[in-house]
C-alpha positions in Angstrom: 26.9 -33.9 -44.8 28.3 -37.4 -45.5 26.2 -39.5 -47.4 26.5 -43.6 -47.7 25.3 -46.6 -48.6 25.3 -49.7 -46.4 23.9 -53.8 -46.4 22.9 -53.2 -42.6 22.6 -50.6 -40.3 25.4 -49.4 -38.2 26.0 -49.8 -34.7 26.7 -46.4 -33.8 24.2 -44.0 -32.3 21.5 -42.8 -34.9 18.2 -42.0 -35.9 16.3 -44.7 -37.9 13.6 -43.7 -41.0 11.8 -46.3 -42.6 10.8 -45.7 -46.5 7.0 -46.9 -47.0 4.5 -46.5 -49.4 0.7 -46.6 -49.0 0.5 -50.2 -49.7 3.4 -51.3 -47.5 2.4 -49.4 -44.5 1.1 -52.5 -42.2 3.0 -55.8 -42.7 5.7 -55.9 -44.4 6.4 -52.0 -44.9 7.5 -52.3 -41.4 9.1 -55.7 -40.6 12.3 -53.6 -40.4 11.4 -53.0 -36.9 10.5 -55.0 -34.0 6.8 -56.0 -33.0 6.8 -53.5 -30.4 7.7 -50.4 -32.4 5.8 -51.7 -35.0 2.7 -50.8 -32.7 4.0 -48.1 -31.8 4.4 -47.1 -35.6 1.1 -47.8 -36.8 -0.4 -46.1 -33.8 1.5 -42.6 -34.8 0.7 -43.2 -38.6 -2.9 -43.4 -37.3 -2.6 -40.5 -34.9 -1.0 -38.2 -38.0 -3.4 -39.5 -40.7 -0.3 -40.6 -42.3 -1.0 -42.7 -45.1 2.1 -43.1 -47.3 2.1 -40.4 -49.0 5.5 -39.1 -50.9 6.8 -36.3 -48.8 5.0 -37.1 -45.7 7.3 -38.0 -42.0 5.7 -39.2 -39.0 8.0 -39.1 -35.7 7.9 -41.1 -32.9 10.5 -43.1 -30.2 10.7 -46.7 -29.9 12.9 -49.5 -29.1 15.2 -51.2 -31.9 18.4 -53.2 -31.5 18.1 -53.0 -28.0 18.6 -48.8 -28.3 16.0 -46.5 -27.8 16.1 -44.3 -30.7 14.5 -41.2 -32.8 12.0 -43.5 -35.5 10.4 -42.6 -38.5 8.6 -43.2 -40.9 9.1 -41.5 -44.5 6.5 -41.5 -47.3 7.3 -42.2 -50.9 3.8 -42.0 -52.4 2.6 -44.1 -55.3 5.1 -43.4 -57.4 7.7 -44.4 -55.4 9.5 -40.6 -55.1 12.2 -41.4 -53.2 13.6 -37.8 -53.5 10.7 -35.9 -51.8 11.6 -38.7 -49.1 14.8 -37.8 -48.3 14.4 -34.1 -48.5 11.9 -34.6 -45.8 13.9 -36.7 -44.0 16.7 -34.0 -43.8 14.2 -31.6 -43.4 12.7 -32.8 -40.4 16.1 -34.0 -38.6 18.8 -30.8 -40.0 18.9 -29.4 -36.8 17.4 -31.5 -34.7 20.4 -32.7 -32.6 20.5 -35.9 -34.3 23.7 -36.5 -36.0 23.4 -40.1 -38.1 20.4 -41.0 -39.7 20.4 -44.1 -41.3 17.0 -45.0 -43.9 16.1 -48.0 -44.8 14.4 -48.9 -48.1 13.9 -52.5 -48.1 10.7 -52.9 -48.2 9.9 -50.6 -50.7 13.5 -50.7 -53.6 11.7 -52.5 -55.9 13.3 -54.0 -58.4 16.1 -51.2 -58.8 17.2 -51.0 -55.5 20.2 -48.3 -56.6 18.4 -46.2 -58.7 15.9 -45.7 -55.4 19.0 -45.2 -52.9 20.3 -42.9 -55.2 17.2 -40.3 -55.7 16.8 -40.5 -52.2 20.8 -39.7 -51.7 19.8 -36.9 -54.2 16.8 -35.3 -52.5 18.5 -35.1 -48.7 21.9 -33.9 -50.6 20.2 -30.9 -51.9 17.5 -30.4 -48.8 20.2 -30.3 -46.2 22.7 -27.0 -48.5 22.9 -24.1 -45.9 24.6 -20.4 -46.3 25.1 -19.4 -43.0 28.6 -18.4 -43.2 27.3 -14.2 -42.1 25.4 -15.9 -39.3 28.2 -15.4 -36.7 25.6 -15.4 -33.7 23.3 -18.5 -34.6 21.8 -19.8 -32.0 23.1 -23.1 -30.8 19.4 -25.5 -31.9 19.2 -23.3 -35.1 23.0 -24.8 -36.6 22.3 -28.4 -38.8 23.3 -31.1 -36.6 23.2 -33.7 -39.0 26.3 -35.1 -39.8 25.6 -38.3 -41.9 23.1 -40.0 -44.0 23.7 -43.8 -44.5 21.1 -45.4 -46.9 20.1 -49.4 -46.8 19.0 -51.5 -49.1 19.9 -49.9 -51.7 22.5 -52.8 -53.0 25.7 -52.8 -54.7 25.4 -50.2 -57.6 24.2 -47.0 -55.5 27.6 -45.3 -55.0 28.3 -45.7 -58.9 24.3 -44.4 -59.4 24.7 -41.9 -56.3 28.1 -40.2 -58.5 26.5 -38.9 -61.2 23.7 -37.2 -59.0 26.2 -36.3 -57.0 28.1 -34.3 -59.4 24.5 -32.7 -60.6 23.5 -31.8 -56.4 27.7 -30.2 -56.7 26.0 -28.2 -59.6 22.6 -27.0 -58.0 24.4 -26.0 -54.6 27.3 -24.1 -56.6 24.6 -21.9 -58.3 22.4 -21.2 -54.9 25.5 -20.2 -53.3 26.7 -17.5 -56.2 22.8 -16.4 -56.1 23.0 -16.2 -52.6 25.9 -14.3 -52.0 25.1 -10.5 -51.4 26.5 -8.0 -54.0 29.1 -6.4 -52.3 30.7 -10.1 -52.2 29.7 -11.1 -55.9 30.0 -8.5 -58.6 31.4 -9.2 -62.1 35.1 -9.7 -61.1 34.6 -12.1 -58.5 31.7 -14.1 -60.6 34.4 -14.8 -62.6 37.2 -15.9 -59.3 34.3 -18.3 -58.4 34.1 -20.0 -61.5 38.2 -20.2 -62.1 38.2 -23.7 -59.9 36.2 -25.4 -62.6 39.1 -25.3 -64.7 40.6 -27.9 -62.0 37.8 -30.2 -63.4 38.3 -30.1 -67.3 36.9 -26.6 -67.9 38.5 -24.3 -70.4 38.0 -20.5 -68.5 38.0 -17.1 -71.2 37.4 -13.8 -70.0 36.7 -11.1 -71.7 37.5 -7.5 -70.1 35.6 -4.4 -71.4 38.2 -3.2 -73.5 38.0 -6.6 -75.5 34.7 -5.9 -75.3 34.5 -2.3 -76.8 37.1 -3.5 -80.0 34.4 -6.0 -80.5 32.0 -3.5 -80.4 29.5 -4.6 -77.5 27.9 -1.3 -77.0 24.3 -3.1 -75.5 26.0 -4.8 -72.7 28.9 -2.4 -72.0 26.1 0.4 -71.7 24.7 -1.1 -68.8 27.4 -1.4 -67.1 28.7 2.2 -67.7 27.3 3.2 -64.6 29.2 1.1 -62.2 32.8 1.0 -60.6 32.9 -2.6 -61.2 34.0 -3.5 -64.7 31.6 -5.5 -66.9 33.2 -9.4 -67.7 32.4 -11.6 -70.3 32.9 -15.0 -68.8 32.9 -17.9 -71.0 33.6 -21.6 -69.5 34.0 -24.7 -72.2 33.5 -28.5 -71.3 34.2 -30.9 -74.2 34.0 -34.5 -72.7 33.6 -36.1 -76.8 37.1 -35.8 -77.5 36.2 -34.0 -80.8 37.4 -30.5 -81.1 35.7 -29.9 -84.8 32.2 -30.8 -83.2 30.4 -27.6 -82.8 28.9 -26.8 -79.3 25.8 -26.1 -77.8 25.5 -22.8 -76.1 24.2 -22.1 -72.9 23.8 -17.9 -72.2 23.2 -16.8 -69.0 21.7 -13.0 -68.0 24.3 -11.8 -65.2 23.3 -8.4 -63.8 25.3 -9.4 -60.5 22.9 -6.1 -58.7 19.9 -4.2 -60.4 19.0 -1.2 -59.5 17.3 -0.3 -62.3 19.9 2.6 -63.0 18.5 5.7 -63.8 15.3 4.1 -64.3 15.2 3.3 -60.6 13.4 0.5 -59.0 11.4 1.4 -56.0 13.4 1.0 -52.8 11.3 -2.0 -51.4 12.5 -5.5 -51.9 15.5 -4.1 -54.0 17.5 -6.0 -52.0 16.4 -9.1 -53.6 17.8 -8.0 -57.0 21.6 -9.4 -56.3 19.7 -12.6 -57.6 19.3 -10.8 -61.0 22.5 -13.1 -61.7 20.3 -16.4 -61.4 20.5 -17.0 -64.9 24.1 -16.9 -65.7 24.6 -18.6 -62.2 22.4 -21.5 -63.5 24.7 -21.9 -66.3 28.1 -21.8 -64.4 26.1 -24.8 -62.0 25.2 -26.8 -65.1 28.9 -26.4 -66.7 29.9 -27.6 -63.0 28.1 -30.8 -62.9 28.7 -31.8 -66.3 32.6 -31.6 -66.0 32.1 -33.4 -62.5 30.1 -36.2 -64.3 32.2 -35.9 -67.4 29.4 -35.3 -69.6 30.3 -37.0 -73.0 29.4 -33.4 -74.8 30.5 -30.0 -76.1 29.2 -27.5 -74.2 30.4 -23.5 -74.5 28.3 -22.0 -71.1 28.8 -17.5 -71.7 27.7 -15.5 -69.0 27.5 -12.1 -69.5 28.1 -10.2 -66.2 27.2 -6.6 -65.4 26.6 -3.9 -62.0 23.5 -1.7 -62.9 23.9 1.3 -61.5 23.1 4.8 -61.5 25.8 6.6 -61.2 26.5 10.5 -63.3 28.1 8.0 -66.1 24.8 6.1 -66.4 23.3 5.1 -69.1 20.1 7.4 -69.6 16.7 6.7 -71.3 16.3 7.9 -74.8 20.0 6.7 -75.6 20.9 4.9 -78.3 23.4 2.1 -78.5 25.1 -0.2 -80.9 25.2 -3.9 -80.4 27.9 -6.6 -81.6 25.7 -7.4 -84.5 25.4 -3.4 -85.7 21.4 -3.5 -85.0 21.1 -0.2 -83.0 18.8 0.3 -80.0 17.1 2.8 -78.3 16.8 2.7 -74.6 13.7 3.5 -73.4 13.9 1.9 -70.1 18.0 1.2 -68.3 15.7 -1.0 -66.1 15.4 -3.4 -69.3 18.8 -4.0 -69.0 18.9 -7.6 -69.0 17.9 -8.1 -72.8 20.7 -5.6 -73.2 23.5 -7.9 -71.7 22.0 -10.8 -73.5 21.8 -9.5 -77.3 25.4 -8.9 -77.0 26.6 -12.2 -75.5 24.5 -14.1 -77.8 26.1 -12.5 -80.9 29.6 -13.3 -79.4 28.7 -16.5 -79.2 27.8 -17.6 -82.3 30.2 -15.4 -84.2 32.8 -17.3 -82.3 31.8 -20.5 -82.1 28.9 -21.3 -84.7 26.6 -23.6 -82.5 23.5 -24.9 -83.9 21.2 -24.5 -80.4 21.5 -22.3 -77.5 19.4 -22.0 -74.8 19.4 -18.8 -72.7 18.5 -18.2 -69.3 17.6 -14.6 -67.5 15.7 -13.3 -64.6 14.2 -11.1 -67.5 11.0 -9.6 -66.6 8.5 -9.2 -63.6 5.8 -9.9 -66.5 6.3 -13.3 -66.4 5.9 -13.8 -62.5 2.2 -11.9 -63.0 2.0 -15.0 -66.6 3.5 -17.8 -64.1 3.5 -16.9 -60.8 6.3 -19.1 -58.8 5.2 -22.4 -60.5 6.8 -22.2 -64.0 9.5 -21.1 -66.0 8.1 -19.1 -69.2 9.8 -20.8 -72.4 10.0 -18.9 -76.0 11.7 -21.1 -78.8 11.9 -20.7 -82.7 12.0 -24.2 -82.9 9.3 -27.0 -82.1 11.3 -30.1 -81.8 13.8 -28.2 -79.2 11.0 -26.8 -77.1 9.5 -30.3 -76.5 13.2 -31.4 -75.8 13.8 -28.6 -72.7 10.1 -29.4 -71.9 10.6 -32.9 -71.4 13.6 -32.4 -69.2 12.4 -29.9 -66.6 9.4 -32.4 -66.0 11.3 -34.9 -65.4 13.9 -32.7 -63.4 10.8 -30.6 -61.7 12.3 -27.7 -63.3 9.1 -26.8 -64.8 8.4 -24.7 -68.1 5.7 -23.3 -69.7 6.3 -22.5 -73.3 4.7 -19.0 -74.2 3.7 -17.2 -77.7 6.1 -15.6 -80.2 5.0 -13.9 -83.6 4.7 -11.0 -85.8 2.3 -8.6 -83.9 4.7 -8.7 -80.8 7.4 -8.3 -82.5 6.0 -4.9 -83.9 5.7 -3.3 -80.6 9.5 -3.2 -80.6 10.4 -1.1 -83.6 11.6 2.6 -82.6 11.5 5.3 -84.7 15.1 6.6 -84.4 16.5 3.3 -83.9 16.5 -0.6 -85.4 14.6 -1.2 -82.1 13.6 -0.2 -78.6 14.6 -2.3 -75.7 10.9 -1.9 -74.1 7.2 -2.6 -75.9 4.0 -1.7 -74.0 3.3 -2.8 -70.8 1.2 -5.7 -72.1 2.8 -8.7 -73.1 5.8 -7.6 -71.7 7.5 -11.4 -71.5 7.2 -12.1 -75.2 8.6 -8.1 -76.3 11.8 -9.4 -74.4 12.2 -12.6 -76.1 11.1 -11.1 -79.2 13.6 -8.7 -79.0 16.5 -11.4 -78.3 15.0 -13.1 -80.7 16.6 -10.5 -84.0 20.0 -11.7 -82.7 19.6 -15.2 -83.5 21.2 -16.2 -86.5 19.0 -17.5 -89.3 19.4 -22.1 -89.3 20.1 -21.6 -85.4 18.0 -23.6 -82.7 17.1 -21.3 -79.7 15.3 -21.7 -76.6 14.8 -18.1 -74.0 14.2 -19.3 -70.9 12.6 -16.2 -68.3 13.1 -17.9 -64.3 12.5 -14.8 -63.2 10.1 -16.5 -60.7 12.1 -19.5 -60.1 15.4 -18.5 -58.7 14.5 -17.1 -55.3 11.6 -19.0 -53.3 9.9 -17.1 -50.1 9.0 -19.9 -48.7 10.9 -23.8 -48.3 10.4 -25.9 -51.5 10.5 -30.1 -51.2 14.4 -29.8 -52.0 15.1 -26.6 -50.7 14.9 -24.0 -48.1 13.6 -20.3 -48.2 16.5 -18.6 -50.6 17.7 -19.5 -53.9 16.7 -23.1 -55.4 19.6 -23.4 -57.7 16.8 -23.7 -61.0 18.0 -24.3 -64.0 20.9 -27.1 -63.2 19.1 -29.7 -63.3 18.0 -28.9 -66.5 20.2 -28.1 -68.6 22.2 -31.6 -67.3 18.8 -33.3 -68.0 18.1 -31.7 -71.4 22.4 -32.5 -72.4 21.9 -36.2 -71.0 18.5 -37.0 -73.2 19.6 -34.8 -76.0 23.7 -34.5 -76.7 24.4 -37.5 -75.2 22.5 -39.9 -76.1 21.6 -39.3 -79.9 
């Protein structure tokens, strides 16, 4: 879908949305359009109780520039959200037949005309990503029909505005695809084939095979994927746009367990389909690594993305084993369906043998737990540090990547400590969010910021979200590219 920005409206064919806000919806709100339709607009505002309100379309026909056309009228609320807008917009019109729509904000810029073109741009970039490249026998209304978006009013600076966003949407849509993608497409090997273009942008590409993994002496990660035919990978992608190599970088760790099923602590057979999403952290962090090269993101930024198969085949990891991390702590398995903290401990010790940052964030579909804490509405968020958690807090609200920062201590960390072994890679079934992070949390080295971010609720969405459809939402992107941009790039 092509998206532009134009001083007037085309004279091709289209569809025409108006942008209006509750206090612009009779007068001026709608001098775009001629008397005529702007009875006709009222009237259906009426008719739909349509008030203005951000996220809100009304629909209607009407006569403008001497064509009768497909009008609308799009809210943005009080607070001017020009994103919900066009994701509606899209929403509404994707497959409606309708191949141009054309929005104009005029009445309701402001005074930052590109920064409003550009949100909108944003919303109706990420509302209108589709995977329907399995669907060979879609039916002809059911394919997106919308070909082009061209914006108005939004003034000379959108396309330089609309880039950067544009480079971010790149990100979010990369991630939803590799989360979409069903396992028998994306496993470990080709998580990594995907992620090979970014070197085209500036990205420096390492991968590490499970023999470089074994000398190093992985024995957490390399365990859960003993069980599989398809090797485990440690991918790890670098973007360093400050032109100083001596800088250290900040980490981004993502969870990649590509299929879960549980191994030989199998998951019940219902909705295990859903677990080739189980990736969603480490596909969140190949996204984010995307959109800052695209934007060229003046910071050094190491994303690692530790990528496994659970299965449970007669090599399997069994409960009651014990295995040796990268950092020597040993570990007794209690649970192979725990497996995620496994990959994690491991790729988090690699990292800051290797390259000594002073923060990482991690991200992980970790544990069921925290949907039953959060339901779909939050991210959980455990951090050593105060200052960093307000930081990543900060950025998802202004992102809508939303966090909820949860507990840490003492008396959790208890619940972990195995008799035969350093640890155990389950606690009780109560408070089983905070055992996880408290477990990841003995890997962190002692002066090192860290942030454990469980999306376990977050990736996959039943039901269509304001800037996305029913599937994966592509959480995290935004961010990590919020939290770099406040954070790393502007201190």
């Amino acid at each position: 879908m092509r998206i532009s920005f134009a001083d007037s409206r085309p004279a091709h064919p289209h569809a025409l949305a108006i942008a209006v806000a509750p206090a612009t919806l009779s007068g001026a709100g709608l001098a775009a359009l001629p008397e005529a339709a702007q009875a006709l607009a009222r009237a259906a505002a009426q008719a739909s109780r349509f008030d203005g309100e951000k996220g809100a379309v009304v629909e209607f026909y009407g006569e403008t520039d001497a064509a009768h056309r497909r009008l609308l009228l799009a809210g943005i609320g009080a607070k001017s959200d020009f994103e919900r807008a066009g994701a509606a917009l899209v929403a509404k019109l994707l497959t409606s037949g309708e191949k141009t729509l054309v929005v104009d904000i005029s009445a309701v810029a402001g005074d930052k005309p590109a920064e409003a073109a550009a949100h909108l741009a944003f919303g109706a970039a990420l509302r209108g990503w589709r995977h329907d490249i399995y669907r060979t026998k879609l039916d002809a209304k059911q394919r997106p029909s919308l070909e082009e978006i061209v914006i108005v009013g939004g003034g000379a600076d959108a396309p330089t505005l609309w880039a950067d966003r544009e480079a971010v949407a790149e990100g979010v849509m990369f991630t939803r695809t590799l989360i979409t993608e069903p396992a028998n497409i994306l496993y470990p090997e080709s998580f990594v084939e995907r992620c090979r273009p970014l070197a085209d942008l500036g990205v420096k590409i390492e991968v590490l095979d499970p023999e470089a993994m074994a000398k190093l002496g992985m024995g957490a990660l390399l365990g859960v994927a003993q069980g599989s035919v398809r090797p485990a990978q440690l991918l790890v992608m670098t973007w360093n746009g400050t032109g100083n190599d001596s800088e250290p970088p900040i980490a981004f760790v993502g969870k990649g367990v590509t299929f879960d099923t549980g191994g030989i602590s199998l998951k019940p057979p219902a909705g295990m389909e859903d677990m080739k999403w189980d990736m969603g952290g480490a596909g969140a962090v190949a996204g984010a690594m995307k959109a800052l090269a695209l934007r060229k993101a003046k910071a050094h930024v190491i994303g690692v993305c530790g990528l496994v198969e659970n299965m449970p085949d007669g090599n399997a990891q069994r409960p009651g084993d014990v295995v040796t991390s990268m950092s020597g702590q040993t570990i007794e398995v209690i649970n192979t369906d725990a497996e995620g903290r496994l990959v994690l401990c491991d790729a988090l010790t690699w990292v800051q043998k290797t390259h000594k940052p002073k923060t990482i964030v991690d991200l992980a579909t970790l544990t069921g737990a925290m949907i039953i804490s959060l339901g779909f509405e939050y991210g959980g968020m455990f951090a050593n540090d105060d200052e960093l958690a307000g930081q990543l807090l900060a950025a998802g609200s202004d992102v809508g990547d939303k966090l909820w920062r949860m507990p840490l201590g003492d008396p959790y960390d208890k619940l972990i400590d195995s008799p035969i072994a350093d640890m155990k890679n389950v606690g009780p079934r109560e408070g089983g969010s905070i055992t996880a992070a408290q477990f990841l949390k003995r890997f962190i080295d002692d002066g090192v910021r860290w942030a454990h971010l469980d999306i376990a609720g977050m990736v996959w969405a039943s039901k269509p979200g304001a800037t996305w459809d029913k599937g994966a939402t592509g959480y995290g992107v935004r961010l990590l590219d919020r939290f770099v941009e406040q954070n790393i790039e502007k201190r």
